[in-house]
C-alpha positions in Angstrom: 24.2 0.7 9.3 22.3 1.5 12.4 21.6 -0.2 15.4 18.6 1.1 17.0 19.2 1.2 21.1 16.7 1.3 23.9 17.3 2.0 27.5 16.1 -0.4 30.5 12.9 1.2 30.3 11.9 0.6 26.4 12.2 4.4 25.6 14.7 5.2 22.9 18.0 6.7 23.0 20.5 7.3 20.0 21.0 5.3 17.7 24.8 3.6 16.9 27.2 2.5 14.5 29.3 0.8 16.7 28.6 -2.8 15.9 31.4 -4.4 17.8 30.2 -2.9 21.1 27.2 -3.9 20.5 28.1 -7.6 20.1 30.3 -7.4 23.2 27.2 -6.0 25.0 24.7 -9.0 23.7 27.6 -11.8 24.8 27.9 -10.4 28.2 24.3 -9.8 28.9 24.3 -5.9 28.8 21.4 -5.9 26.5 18.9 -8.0 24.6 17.8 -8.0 20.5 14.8 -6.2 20.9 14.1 -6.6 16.8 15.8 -8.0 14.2 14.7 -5.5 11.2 15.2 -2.8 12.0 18.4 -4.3 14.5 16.8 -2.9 18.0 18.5 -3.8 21.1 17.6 -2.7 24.8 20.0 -2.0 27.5 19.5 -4.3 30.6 21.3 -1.9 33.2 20.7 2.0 34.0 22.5 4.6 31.7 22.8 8.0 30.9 19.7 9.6 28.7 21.0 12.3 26.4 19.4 12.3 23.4 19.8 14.7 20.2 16.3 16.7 18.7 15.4 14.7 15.7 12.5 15.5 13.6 10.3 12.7 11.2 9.6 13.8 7.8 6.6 11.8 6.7 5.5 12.0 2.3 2.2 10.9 2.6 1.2 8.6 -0.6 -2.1 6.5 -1.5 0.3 3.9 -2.6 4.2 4.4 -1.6 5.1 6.8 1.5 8.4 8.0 2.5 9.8 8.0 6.1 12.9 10.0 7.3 14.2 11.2 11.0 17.4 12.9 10.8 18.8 15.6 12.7 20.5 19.0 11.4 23.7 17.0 10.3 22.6 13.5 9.8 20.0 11.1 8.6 19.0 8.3 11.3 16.1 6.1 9.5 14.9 6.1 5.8 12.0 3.9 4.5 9.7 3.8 1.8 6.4 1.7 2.4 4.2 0.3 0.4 0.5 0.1 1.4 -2.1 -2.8 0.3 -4.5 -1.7 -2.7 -6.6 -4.6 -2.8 -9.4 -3.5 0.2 -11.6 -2.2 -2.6 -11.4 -5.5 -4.6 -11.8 -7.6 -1.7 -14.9 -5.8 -0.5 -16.3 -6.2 -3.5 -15.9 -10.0 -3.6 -17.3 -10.3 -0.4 -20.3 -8.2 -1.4 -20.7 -10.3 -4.2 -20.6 -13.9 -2.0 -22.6 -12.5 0.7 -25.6 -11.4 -2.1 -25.3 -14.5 -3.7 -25.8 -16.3 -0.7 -28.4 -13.9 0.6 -30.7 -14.9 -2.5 -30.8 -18.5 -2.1 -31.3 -18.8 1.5 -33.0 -15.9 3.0 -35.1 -15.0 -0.6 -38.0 -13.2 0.2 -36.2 -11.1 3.3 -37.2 -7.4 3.7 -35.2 -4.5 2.7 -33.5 -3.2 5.7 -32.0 0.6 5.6 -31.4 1.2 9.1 -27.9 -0.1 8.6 -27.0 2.2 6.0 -26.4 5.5 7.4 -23.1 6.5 8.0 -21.6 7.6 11.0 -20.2 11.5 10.8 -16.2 11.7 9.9 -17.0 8.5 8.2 -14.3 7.0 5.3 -14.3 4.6 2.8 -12.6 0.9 4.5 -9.4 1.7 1.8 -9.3 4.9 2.8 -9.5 4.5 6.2 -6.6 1.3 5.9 -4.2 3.5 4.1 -4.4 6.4 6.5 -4.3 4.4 9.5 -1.3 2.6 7.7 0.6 6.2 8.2 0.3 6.6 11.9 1.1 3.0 12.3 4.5 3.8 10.5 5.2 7.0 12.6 4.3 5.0 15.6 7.0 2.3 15.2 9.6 4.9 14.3 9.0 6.8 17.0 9.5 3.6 19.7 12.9 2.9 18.5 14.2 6.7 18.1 14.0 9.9 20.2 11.9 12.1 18.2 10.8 15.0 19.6 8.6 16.8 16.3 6.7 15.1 13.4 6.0 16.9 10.0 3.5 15.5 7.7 2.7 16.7 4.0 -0.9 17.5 3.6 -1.1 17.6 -0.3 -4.0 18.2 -2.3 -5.0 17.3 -5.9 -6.4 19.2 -8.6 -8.5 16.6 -10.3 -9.6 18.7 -12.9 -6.6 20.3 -13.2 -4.9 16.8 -13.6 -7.7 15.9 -16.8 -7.3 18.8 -18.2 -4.1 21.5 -18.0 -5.6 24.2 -19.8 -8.5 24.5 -17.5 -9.0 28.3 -15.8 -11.9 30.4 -14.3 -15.8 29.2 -14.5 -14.3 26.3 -16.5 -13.7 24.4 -13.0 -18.0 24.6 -12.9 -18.7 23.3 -16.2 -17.6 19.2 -16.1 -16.9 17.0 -19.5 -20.6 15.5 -18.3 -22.6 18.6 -18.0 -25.7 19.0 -20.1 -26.3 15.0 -19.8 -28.6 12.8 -18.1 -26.1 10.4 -17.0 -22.6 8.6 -17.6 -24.2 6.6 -20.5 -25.7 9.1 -21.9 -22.2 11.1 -22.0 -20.6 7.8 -22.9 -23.2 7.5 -26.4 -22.2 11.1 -27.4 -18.8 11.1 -26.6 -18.2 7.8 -29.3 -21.0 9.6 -32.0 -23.4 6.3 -31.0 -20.7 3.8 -32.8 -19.6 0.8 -31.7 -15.6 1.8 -31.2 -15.0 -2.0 -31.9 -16.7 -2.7 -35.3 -17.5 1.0 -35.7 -20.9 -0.2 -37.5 -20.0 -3.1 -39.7 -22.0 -5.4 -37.4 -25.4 -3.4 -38.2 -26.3 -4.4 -34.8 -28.8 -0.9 -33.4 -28.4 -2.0 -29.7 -25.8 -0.4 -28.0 -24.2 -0.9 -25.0 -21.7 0.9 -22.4 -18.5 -1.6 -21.7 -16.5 -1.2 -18.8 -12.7 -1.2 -20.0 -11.4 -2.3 -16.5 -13.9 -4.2 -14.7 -16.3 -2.4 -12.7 -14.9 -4.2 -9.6 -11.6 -2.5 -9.8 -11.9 0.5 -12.8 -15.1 2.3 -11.1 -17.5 4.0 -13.7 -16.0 6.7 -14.9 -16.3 8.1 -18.5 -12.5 7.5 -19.4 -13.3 3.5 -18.1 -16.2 3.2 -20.2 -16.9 2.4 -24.2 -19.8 2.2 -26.4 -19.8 -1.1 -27.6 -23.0 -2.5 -29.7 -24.3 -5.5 -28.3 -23.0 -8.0 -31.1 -19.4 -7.3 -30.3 -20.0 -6.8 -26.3 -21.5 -10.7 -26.5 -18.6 -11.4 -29.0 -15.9 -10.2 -26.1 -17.1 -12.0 -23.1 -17.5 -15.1 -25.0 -14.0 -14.6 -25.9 -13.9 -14.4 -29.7 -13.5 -11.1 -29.9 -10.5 -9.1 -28.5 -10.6 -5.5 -27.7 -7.3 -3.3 -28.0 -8.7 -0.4 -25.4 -7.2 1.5 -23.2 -8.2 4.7 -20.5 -7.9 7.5 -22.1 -5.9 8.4 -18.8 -5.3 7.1 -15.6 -7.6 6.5 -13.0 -7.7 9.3 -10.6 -8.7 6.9 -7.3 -5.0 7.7 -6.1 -5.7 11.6 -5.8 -9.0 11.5 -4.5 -8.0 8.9 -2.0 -5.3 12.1 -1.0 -7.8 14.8 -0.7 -10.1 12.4 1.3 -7.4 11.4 3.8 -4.5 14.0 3.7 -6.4 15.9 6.9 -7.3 12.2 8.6 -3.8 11.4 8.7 -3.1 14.3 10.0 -5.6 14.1 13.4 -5.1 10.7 14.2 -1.5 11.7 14.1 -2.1 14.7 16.9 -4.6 12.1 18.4 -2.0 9.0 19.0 1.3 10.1 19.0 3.3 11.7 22.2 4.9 14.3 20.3 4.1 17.8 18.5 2.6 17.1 14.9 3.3 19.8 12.0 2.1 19.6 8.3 3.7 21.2 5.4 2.4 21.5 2.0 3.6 19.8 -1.9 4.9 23.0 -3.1 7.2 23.3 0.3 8.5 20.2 -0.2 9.5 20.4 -4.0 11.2 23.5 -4.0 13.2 22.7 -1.1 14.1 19.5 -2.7 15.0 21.2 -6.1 17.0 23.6 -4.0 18.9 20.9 -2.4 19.4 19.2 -6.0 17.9 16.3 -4.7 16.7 13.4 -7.2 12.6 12.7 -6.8 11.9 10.2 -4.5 9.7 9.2 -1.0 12.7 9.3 0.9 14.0 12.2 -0.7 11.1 13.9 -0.4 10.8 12.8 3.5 13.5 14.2 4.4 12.5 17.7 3.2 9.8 17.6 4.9 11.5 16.9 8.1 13.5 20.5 7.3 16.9 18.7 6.8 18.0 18.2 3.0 21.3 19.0 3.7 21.8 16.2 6.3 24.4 13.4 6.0 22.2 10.4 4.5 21.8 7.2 6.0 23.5 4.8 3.7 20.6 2.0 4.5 16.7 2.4 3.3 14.1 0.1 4.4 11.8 -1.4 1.9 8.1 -2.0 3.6 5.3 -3.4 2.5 2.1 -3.8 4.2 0.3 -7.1 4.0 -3.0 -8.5 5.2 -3.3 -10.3 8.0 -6.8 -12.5 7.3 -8.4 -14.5 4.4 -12.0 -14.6 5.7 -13.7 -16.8 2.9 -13.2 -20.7 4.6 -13.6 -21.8 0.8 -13.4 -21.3 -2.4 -15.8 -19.9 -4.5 -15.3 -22.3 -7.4 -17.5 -25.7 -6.6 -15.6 -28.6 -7.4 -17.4 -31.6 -9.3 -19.4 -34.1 -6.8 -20.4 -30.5 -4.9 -17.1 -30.7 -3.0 -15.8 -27.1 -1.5 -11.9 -26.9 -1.5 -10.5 -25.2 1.3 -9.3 -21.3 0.4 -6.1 -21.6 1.8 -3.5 -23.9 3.6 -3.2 -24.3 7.4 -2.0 -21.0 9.3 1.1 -22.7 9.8 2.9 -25.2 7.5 6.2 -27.1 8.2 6.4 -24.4 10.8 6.4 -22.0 8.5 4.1 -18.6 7.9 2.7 -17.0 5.0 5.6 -13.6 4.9 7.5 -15.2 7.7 11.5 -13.6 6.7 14.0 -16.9 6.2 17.4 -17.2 5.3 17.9 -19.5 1.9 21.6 -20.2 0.5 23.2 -17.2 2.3 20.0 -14.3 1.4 17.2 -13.3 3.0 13.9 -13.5 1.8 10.3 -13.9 2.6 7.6 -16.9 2.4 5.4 -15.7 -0.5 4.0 -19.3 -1.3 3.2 -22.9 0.2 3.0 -25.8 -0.8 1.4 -28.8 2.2 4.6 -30.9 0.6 6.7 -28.5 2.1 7.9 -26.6 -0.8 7.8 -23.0 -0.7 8.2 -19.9 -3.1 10.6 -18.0 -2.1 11.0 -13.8 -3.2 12.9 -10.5 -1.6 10.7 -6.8 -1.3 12.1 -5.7 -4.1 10.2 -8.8 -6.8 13.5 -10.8 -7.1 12.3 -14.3 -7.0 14.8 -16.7 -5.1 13.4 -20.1 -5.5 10.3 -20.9 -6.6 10.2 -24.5 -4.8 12.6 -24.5 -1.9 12.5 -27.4 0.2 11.5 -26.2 3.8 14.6 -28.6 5.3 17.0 -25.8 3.4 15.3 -22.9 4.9 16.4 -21.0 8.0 13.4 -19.0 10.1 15.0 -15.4 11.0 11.8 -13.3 11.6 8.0 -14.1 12.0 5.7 -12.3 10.1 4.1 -8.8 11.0 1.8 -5.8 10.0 5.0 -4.6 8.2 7.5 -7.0 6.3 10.6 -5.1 6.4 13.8 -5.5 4.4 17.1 -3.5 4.2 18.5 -2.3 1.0 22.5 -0.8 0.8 20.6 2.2 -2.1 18.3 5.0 -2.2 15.0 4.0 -3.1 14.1 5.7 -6.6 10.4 6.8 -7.8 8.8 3.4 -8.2 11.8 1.5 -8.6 10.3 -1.4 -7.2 7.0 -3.1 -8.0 4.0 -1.7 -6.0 2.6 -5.3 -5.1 4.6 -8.9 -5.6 1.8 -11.3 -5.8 1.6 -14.6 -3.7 2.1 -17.2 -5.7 1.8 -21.5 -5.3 -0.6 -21.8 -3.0 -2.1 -25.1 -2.9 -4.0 -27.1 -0.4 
């Protein structure tokens, strides 16, 4: 393990393994905890500041990225982060509160347009979050290590390469909707006008386009949408019906969400950070990992990118995740009876405890993913390994306050989605 050193001054020096002198240096007042995860101390007296080149490797990911610094020989830091996916889904609830409540109080307001145009350079608020997300991550590596160069994969995404692997030449100009009016219209063709859940039986003529996933989260694309007549479509959202339908493949929001940002990322790197910023393509970074025999992974892949695969690997990987920091709705949505509004969510801070805050329970360490105002909370690790689900608050130990980032060590390399992309907050009750 790594301890993370900074001199008097707050810049970083080399890292250390020597835990001892570091606990020799904390008693006698020769440095200070800076941070608990990573462990960051700072020096409290002058010193020497030789430092070793070390380059960041940074794989760039809509949903998991990969971090690495290392030098020629060895690996200093390794993380995998995981960024939030629910801006899109939030958005939309709040557009969907803020009509509702637009139509009973200010009814017969004017249109307004003026407020619609869109700046130039402008992105899409989960867009924007997740590439902002990268630079914050190279920004806090880079204040607790000396690096002097930062690489970043650029990828791009052939969409319709992605639907359809055969495609090649004037192909790429003809899409599965051309020659059609719209995405209904393509939607009726594509099923032969049937309904795909009694597939006629119901001799109902009116037919109507169902959204698989719900619009709020699955988008309007063909592969999201089903021809369903309107018998059966009343039948399913009064719940006595149930539909066994699936995508036909996966949404592609994660690759176009890469295409959109991969340059983004990229600026605001060159714009914020103090140091040289490279990028490097996909096809770099898999054949030098194939060449290194390297299993597929963010780290992995990170520390390709950085130009070191044949580094000595750092035996510790960080598990992020990034969390939100704000609940704006005051209250529920849901009226209760007597026209009471129930509050959305507890006070910031109960039993002197936050929402992510890192504790210690029976010897592990774990985060605050629930509350209770009794005092009981739900207790999980990064990785979805639930502790407790009702721990009494007098058994828990505070280590760490909550931040952008909750961070967590783990003593393995970090497969391919080996952990859960989102562990849900759970028990929360005024």
């Amino acid at each position: 393990m790594y301890i993370y050193v900074l001199d008097k001054d707050g810049k970083p020096l080399m890292p250390t393994q020597r835990a001892g002198k570091v606990r020799r240096m904390l008693d006698g007042g020769l440095a200070t905890v800076v941070r608990r995860t990573p462990f960051t101390v700072r020096l409290t007296y002058d010193s020497t500041r030789y430092v070793q080149p070390l380059t960041a490797g940074l794989d760039a990911g809509a949903q998991h990225v990969g971090v690495s610094v290392s030098s020629e020989k060895r690996e200093y830091y390794a993380a995998q982060a995981d960024l939030r996916t629910d801006i899109q889904e939030k958005l939309a609830t709040r557009r969907e509160a803020r009509r509702g409540r637009r139509s009973r109080k200010t009814r017969y307001r004017a249109p307004r347009f003026d407020n619609r145009r869109k700046s130039e350079g402008w992105l899409a608020p989960s867009v924007r979050q997740k590439a902002e997300s990268h630079v914050k991550l190279l920004e806090d590596v880079t204040k607790i290590l000396p690096v002097e160069r930062v690489v970043i994969e650029t990828a791009q995404f052939d969409m319709q390469k992605i639907k359809n692997p055969d495609i090649a030449g004037t192909e790429y100009q003809e899409g599965e909707q051309m020659g059609f009016w719209n995405v209904r219209e393509y939607v009726l063709w594509r099923d032969g006008h049937e309904c795909q859940c009694c597939h006629g039986r119901s001799k109902d003529p009116v037919l109507n386009v169902h959204h698989i996933e719900s619009r709020k989260t699955g988008g309007d694309a063909p592969n999201n949408l089903v021809t369903l007549c309107e018998t059966c479509h009343d039948a399913y959202h009064k719940g006595k019906v149930e539909l066994d339908l699936k995508r036909s493949f996966r949404s592609l929001r994660d690759a176009a969400a890469m295409n959109t940002m991969r340059w983004e990322v990229l600026h605001q790197a060159e714009r914020t950070l103090d140091v040289p910023v490279t990028h490097t393509y996909g096809y770099v970074t898999k054949y030098t990992r194939i060449r290194a025999g390297l299993e597929k992974s963010h780290v992995n892949d990170a520390l390709c990118i950085a130009g070191h695969p044949r580094a000595q690997r750092c035996e510790n990987v960080y598990l992020q995740r990034k969390t939100a920091r704000h609940i704006r709705q005051a209250q529920k949505a849901k009226i209760l009876s007597g026209g009471r509004r129930k509050a959305n969510r507890l006070p910031h801070v109960v039993k002197g405890f936050r929402l992510f805050d890192k504790v210690r329970y029976e010897g592990q360490e774990c985060f605050v993913f629930g509350r209770r105002a009794s005092g009981y909370f739900d207790l999980k690790k990064l990785d979805g390994t639930r502790i407790h689900a009702s721990a009494s608050y007098k058994k828990i130990r505070f280590l760490e306050t909550r931040k952008g980032y909750i961070t967590q060590m783990f003593n393995q390399l970090i497969k391919e989605d080996a952990f859960p992309l989102t562990t849900e907050v759970t028990s929360i009750h005024a």
